[in-house]
C-alpha positions as CSV (number, residue, x, y, z in Angstrom):
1,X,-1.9,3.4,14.9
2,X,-5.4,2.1,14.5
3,X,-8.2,4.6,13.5
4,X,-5.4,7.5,12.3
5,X,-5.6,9.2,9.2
6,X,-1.8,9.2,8.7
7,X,0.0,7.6,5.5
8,X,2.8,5.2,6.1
9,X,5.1,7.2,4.1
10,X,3.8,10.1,6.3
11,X,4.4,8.0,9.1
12,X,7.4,7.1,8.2
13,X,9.1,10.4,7.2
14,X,8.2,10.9,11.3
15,X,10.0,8.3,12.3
16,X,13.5,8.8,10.1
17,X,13.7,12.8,11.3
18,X,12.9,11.8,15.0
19,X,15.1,8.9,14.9
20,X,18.0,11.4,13.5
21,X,17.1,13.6,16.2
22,X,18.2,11.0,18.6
23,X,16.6,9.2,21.9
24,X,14.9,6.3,20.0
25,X,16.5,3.6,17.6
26,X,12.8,2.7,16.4
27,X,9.4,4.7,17.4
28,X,5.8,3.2,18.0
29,X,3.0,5.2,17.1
30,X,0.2,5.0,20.1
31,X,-2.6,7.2,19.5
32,X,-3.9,9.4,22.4
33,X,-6.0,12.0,21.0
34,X,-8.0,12.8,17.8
35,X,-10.0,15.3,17.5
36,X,-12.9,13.5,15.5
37,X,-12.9,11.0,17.9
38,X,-12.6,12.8,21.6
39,X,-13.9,16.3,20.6
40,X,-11.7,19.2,20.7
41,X,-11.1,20.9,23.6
42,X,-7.6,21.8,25.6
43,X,-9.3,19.6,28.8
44,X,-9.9,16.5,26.9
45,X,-6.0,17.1,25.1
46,X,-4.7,17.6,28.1
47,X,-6.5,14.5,30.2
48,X,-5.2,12.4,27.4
49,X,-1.9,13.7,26.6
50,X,-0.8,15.3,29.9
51,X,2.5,13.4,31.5
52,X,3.0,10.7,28.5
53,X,6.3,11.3,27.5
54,X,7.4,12.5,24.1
55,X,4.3,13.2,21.5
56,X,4.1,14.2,17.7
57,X,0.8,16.7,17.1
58,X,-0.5,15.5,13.5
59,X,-2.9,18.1,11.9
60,X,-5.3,17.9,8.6
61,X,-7.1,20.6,7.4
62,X,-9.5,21.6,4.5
63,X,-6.6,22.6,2.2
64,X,-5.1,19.0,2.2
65,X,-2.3,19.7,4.7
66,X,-1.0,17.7,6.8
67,X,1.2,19.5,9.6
68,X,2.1,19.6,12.9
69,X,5.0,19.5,15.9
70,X,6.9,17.2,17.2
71,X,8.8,17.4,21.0
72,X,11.0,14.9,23.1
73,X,9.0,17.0,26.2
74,X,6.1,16.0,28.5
75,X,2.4,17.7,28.2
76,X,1.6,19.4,31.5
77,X,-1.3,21.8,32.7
78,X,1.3,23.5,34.4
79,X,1.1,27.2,33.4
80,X,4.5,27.7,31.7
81,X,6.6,27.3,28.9
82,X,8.7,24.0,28.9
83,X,12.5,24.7,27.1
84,X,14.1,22.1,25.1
85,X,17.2,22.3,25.8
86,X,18.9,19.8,23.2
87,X,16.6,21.0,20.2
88,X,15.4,17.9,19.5
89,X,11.9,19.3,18.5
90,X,10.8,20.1,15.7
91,X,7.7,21.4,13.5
92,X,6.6,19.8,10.3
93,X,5.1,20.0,7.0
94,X,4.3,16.3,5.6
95,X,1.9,17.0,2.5
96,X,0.9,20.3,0.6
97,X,-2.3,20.9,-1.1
98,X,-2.3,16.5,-1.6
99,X,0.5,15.7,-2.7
100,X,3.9,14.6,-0.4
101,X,6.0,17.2,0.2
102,X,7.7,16.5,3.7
103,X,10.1,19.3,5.0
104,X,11.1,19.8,8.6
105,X,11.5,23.0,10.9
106,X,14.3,22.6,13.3
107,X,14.0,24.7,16.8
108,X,16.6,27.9,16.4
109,X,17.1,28.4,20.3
110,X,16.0,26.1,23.1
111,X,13.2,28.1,25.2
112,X,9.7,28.0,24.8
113,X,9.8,25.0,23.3
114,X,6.1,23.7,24.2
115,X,3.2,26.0,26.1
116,X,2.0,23.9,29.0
117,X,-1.2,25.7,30.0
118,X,-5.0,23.8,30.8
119,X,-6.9,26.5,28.5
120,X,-4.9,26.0,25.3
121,X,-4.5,22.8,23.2
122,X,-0.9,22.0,21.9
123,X,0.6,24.9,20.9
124,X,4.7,25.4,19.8
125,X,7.2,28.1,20.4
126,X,6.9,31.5,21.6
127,X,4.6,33.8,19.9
128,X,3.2,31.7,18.8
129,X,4.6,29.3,15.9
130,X,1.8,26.9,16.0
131,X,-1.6,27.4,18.3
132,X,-4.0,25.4,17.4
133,X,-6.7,26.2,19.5
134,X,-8.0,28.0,23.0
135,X,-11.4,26.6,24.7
136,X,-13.3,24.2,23.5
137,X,-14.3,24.1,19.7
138,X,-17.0,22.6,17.9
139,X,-17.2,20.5,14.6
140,X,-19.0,22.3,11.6
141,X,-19.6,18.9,10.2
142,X,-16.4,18.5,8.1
143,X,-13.8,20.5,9.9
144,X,-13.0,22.1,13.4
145,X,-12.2,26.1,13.1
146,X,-9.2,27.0,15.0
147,X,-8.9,29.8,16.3
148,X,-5.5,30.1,17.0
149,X,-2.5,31.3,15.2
150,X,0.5,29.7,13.4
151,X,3.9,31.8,12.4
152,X,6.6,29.8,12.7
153,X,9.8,32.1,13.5
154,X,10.2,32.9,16.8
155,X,11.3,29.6,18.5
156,X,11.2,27.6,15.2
157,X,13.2,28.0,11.7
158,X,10.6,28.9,9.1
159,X,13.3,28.0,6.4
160,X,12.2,31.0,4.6
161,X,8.4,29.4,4.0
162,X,5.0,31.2,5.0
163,X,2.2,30.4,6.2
164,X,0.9,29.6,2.9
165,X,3.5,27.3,2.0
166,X,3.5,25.6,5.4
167,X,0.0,24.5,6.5
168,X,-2.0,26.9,3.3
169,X,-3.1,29.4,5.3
170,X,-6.5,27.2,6.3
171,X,-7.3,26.7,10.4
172,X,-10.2,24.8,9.3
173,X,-9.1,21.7,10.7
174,X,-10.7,18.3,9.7
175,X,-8.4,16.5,12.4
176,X,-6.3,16.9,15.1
177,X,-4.4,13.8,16.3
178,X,-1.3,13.3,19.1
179,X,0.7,10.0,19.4
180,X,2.6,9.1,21.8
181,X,6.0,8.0,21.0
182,X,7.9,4.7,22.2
183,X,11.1,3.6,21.4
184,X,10.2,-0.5,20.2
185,X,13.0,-2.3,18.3
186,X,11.9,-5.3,18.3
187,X,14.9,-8.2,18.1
188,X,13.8,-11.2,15.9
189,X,12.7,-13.3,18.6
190,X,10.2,-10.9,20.2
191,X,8.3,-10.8,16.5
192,X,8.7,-14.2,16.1
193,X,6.6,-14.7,19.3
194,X,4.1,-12.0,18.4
195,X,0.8,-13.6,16.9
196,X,0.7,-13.1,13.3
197,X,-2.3,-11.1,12.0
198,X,-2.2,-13.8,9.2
199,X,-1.1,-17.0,9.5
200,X,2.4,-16.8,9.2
201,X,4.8,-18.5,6.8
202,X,6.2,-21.7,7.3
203,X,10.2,-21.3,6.4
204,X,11.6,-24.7,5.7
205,X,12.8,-26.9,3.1
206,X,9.5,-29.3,3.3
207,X,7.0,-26.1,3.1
208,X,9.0,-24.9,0.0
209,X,8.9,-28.7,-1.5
210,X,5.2,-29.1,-0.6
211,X,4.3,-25.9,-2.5
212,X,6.5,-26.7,-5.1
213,X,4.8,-29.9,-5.9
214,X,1.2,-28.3,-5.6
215,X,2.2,-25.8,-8.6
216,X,4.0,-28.8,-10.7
217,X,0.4,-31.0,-10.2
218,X,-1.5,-27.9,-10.6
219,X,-4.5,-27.9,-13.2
220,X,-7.5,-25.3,-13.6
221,X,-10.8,-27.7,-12.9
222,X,-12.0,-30.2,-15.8
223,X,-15.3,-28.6,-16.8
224,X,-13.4,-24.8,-17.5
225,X,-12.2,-26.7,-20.9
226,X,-8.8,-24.8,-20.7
227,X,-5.4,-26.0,-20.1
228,X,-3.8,-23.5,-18.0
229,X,-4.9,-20.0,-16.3
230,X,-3.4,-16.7,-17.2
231,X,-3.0,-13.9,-14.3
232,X,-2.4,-10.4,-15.7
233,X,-0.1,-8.5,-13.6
234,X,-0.6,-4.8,-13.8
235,X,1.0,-2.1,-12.1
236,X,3.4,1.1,-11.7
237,X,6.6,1.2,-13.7
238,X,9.3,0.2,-11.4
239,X,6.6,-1.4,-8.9
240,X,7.9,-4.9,-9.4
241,X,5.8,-7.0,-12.1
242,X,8.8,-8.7,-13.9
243,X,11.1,-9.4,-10.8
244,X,8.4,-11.0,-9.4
245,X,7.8,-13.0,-12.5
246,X,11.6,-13.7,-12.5
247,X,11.6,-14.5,-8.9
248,X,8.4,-17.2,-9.1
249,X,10.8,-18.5,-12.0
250,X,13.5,-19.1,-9.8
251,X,11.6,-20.8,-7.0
252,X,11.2,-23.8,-9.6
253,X,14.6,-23.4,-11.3
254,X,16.7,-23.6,-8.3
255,X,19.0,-20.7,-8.9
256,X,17.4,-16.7,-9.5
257,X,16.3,-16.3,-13.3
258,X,16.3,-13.5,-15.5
259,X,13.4,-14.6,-17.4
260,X,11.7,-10.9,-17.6
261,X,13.5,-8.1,-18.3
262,X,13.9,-5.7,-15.3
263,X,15.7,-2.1,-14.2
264,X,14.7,1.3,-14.0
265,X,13.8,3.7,-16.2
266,X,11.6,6.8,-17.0
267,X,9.5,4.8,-19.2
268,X,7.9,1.2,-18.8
269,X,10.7,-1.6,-20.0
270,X,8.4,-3.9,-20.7
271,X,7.2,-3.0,-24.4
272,X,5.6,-6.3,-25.2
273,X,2.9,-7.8,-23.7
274,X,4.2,-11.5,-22.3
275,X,2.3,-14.1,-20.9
276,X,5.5,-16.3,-19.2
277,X,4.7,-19.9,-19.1
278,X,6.6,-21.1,-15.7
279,X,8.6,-24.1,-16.2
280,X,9.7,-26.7,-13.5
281,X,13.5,-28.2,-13.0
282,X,13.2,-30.7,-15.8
283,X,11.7,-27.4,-18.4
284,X,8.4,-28.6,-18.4
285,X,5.7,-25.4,-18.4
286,X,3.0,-25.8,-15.9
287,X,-0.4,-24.8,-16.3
288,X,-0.5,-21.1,-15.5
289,X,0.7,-18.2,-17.1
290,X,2.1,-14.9,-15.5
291,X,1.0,-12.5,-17.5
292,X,3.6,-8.9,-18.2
293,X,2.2,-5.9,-19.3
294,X,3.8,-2.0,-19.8
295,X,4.1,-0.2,-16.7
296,X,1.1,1.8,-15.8
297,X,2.0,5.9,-16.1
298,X,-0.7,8.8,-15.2
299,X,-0.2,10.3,-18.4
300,X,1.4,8.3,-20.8
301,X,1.1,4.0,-21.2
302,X,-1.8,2.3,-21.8
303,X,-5.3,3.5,-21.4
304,X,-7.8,1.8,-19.2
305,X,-9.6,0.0,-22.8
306,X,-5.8,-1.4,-23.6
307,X,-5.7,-3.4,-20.6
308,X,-9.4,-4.1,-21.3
309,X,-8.5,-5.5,-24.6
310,X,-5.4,-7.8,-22.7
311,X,-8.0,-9.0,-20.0
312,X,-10.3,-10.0,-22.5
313,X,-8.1,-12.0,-25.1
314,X,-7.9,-9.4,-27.9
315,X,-3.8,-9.2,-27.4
316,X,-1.7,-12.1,-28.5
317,X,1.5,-13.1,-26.8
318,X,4.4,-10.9,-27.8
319,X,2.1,-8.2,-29.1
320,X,4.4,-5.3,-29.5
321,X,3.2,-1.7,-27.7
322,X,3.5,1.6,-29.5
323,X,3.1,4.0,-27.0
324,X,2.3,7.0,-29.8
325,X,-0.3,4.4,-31.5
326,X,-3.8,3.3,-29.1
327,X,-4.8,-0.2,-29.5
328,X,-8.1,-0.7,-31.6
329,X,-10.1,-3.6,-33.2
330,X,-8.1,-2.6,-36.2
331,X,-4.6,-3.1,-34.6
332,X,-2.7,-5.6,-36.9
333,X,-2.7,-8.7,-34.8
334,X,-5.9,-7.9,-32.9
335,X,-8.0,-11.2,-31.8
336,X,-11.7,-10.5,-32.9
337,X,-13.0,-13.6,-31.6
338,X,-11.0,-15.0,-28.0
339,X,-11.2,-18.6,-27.0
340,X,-11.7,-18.5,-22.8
341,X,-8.2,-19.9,-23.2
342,X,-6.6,-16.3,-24.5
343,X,-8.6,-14.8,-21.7
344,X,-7.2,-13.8,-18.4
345,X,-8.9,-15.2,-15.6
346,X,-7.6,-13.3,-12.7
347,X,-6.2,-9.5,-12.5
348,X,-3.3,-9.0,-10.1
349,X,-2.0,-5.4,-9.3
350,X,1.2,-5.4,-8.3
351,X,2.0,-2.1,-5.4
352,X,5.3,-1.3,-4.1
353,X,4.0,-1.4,-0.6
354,X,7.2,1.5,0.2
355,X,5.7,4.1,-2.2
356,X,2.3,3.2,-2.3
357,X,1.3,6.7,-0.3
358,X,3.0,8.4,-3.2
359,X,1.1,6.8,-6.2
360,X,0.2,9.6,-8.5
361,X,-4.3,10.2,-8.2
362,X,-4.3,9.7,-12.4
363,X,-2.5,6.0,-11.8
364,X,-5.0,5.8,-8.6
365,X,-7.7,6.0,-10.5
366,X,-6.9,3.5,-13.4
367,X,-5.9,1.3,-11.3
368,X,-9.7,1.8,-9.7
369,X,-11.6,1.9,-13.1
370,X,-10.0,-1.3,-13.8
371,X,-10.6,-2.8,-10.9
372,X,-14.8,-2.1,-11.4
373,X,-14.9,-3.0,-15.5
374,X,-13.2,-6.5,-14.0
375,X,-15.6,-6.9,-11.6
376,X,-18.2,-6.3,-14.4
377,X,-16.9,-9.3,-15.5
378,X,-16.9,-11.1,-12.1
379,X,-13.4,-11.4,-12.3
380,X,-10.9,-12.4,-9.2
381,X,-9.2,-9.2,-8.3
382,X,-6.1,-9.1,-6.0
383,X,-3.2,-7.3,-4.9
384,X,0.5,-8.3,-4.7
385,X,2.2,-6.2,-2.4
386,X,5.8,-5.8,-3.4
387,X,9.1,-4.9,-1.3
388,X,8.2,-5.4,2.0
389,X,11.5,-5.7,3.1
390,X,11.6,-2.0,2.5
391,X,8.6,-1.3,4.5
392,X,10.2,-2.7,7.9
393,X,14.0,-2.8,8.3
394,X,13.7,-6.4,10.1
395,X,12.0,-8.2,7.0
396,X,15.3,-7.3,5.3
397,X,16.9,-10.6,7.0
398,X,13.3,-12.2,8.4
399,X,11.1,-12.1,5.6
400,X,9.1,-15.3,6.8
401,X,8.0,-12.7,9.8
402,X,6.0,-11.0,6.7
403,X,2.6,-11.4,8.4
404,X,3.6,-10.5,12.0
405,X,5.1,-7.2,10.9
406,X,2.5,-4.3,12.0
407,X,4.0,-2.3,9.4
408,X,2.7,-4.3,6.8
409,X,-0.6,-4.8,7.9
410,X,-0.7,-1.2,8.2
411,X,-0.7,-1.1,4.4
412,X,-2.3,-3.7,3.8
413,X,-5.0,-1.7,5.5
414,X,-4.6,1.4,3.5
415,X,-4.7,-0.2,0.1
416,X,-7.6,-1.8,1.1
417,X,-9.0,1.6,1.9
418,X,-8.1,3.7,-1.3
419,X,-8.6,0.6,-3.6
420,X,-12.0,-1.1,-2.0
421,X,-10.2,-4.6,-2.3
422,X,-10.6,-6.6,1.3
423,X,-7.3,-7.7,2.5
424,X,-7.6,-11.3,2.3
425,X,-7.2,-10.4,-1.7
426,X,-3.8,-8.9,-0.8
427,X,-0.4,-11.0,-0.7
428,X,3.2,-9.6,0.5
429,X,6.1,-10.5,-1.2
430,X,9.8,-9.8,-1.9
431,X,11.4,-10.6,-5.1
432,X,14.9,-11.0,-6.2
433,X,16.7,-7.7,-6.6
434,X,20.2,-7.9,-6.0
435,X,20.5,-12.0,-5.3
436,X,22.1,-14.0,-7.1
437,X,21.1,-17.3,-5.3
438,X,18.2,-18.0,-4.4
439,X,16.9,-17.9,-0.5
440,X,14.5,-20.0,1.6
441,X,12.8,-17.1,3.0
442,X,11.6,-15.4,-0.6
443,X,11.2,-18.6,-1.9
444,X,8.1,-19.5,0.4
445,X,7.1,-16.5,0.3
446,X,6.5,-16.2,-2.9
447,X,4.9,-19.7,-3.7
448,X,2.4,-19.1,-0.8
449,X,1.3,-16.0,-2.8
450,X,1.1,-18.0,-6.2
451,X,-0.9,-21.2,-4.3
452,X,-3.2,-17.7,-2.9
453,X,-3.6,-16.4,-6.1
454,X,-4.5,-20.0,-8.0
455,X,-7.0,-20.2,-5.4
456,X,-8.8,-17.3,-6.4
457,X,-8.7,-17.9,-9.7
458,X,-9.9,-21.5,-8.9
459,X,-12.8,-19.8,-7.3
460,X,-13.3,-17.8,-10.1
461,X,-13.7,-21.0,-12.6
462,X,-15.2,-22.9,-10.2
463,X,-18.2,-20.4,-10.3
464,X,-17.9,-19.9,-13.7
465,X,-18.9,-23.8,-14.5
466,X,-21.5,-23.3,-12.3
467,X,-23.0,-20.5,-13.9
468,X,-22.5,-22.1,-17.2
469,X,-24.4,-25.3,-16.3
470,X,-27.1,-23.3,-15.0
471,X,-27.8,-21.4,-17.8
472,X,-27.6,-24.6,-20.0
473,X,-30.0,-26.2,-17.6
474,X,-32.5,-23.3,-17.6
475,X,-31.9,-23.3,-21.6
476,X,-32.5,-27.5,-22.3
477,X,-36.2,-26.6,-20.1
478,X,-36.9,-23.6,-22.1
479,X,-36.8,-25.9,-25.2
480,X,-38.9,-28.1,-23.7
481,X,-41.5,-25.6,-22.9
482,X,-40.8,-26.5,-19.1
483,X,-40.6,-24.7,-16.4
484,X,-37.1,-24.4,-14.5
485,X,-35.9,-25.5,-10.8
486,X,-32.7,-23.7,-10.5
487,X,-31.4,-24.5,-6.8
């Protein structure tokens, strides 16, 4: 799927309707022609695509629709029409105007399913219900104009939508792409053997004790002058930032906690904000904090300045959220004057890496205007990817097989796009849901991302010191009416 403008929700609403229409138990995604790429012209379509085997068309246009066709049958240059005579084909509408709307058009009869013919590009159903494009057509610069047709009704159920409602009524096409499709279940031993895009996680008792001890002997470096590290998770309601907390909890308890409150709801269950001091076996807090905010809403919630406030050490422990009443300097309880030790020295958002091509754009761009005031402030910024095991079926019992799952890197590749945060910043996880004892697997999984995320914020004071000394440096010669040497 490299180089496609495709979601992974997108991509996955493919794969459930042709896996319900039946040939394939899992489909691969291989990318044989995009328009932006290859140029747009039925000879280059059909050199690419010709004789494959099954193939979904994918189309984007101006108007934020993406669309397209999907059939079981083989491209040819043929001539003819090719019939489909189990109706597994189908046409598609996957988003509308931006936002995810995915509904499917099933095939009414079984002729004319695909035109096969050297001068037109892929084209559906008699009439026809979706032509893209005849001869060759050239880029404007941002889109293609087609100058085809699309009416969906004559070999395909328009389920009482128009062309408006199905692609907006726009052949101004900023892409055309065609995958071929391949039925690839892996069994656990073929991703076992695959090589990990990251190095992969080590599932045993002694890799669970060694990070274990790490944490327990864990402190933030001398010369930072503070005791412990605060990380401030912030993120969707319902994307996972307490059942993580509760699940790095039960790593060092032994059994799954409910330390922070979870479930779902319409509104954020956390109301307070919480920094959790995580206690070893014999209750003995170590020296970072996991810090719990409200769940982020486009419209309602905090404000970008709130969670400025938390980062900076304004907002105490426990500090009690109104939702109708904005934090100011005037809030009862508001620190005026933060010790580095109130502060929060690393910002985590946490993503449910299942919905994350759903996240509303006014939660988008918080999270992004956060992301650059922290930077401002030359703060660690990472991402905690959450419920993996819902982004591939085979993590649901392998979760140590995190990082050789192509799924995942997938998304780890689109956050990184729509956020601007590199992917060595991001960290997949599962936490516990529905456990009620606690598992090898999400145990190591989860303490590798804690030892990743101490280790930025360890960056993070490391430099700070640095900076510090410095500045004192360049200060002490200033007194002295000297000249300074910073190396």
């Amino acid at each position: 799927m490299t180089n496609t403008t495709l979601t992974l929700n997108e991509k996955k609403t493919l794969r459930k309707w042709i896996i319900e229409k039946g040939g394939f138990t899992n489909v691969k995604f291989n990318l044989l022609f995009k328009a932006t790429r290859d140029g747009c012209s039925p000879q280059t379509f059909h050199n690419l695509c010709d004789n494959k085997g099954p193939t979904v068309t994918v189309v984007y246009n101006s108007s934020n629709y993406v669309f397209g066709g999907y059939t079981p049958l083989v491209w040819t240059s043929i001539g003819n029409y090719a019939s489909d005579a189990n109706l597994k084909g189908f046409l598609f509408r996957l988003t509308s105007a931006g936002t995810f709307s995915p509904k499917r058009y099933d095939m009414k009869n079984n002729q004319n399913s695909i035109l096969c013919n050297a001068s037109y590009g892929p084209t559906f159903g008699a009439g026809h219900d979706m032509h893209l494009f005849t001869g060759a057509i050239n880029s404007s610069g941002s889109y293609f104009q087609g100058n085809g047709a699309i009416t969906v009704g004559s070999t395909y159920n328009a389920n009482g939508d128009n062309a408006n409602q199905i692609f907006g009524n726009d052949n101004k096409y900023s892409d055309i792409e065609v995958f071929h499709l391949s039925d690839v279940l892996m069994d656990v031993d073929e991703l076992r053997q695959a090589e990990p895009w990251r190095k992969g996680i080590e599932c045993n008792k002694k890799a669970r004790d060694k990070l274990l001890s790490g944490m327990i002997s864990y402190y933030p470096i001398k010369e930072s002058a503070i005791t412990h590290v605060r990380l401030l998770m912030i993120g969707q309601i319902g994307a996972g930032k307490s059942s993580f907390i509760n699940t790095v909890s039960s790593a060092f308890k032994g059994y799954v906690s409910t330390t922070a409150r979870t479930g779902t709801a319409t509104h954020s269950l956390t109301t307070k904000y919480r920094a959790y001091a995580i206690k070893d076996q014999n209750k003995h807090p170590l020296n970072f904090k996991l810090c719990d905010t409200m769940g982020m809403e486009e419209d309602h919630g905090l404000d970008v300045n709130e969670y400025l406030y938390i980062i900076d050490g304004h907002i105490k422990d426990q500090f009690q959220f109104n939702p109708a009443v904005k934090i100011t300097p005037k809030s009862p309880g508001f620190v005026q004057n933060p010790s580095p030790a109130e502060k929060i020295q690393c910002v985590i958002f946490v993503i449910d890496g299942s919905t994350f091509s759903l996240m509303p754009d006014g939660v988008l761009k918080k999270i992004i205007s956060i992301k650059e005031h922290a930077q401002a402030r030359e703060l660690p910024i990472a991402v905690l990817l959450t419920k993996v095991d819902k982004i591939s079926p085979i993590l649901e019992k392998e979760l140590q097989l995190v990082y050789h799952c192509q799924d995942v890197a997938d998304c780890f590749q689109e956050i990184s796009d729509k956020l601007g945060i590199s992917k060595n910043y991001i960290v997949a996880v599962k936490s516990y849901e529905k456990e009620t004892e606690t598992e090898l697997s999400v145990d190591v999984t989860t303490l590798t991302a804690v030892q990743q995320l101490l280790r930025y914020t360890d960056d993070y004071l490391e430099d700070q010191v640095d900076m510090n000394a410095q500045m004192e440096k360049i200060s002490n010669l200033s007194s002295m009416n000297l000249e300074p040497n910073i190396k």
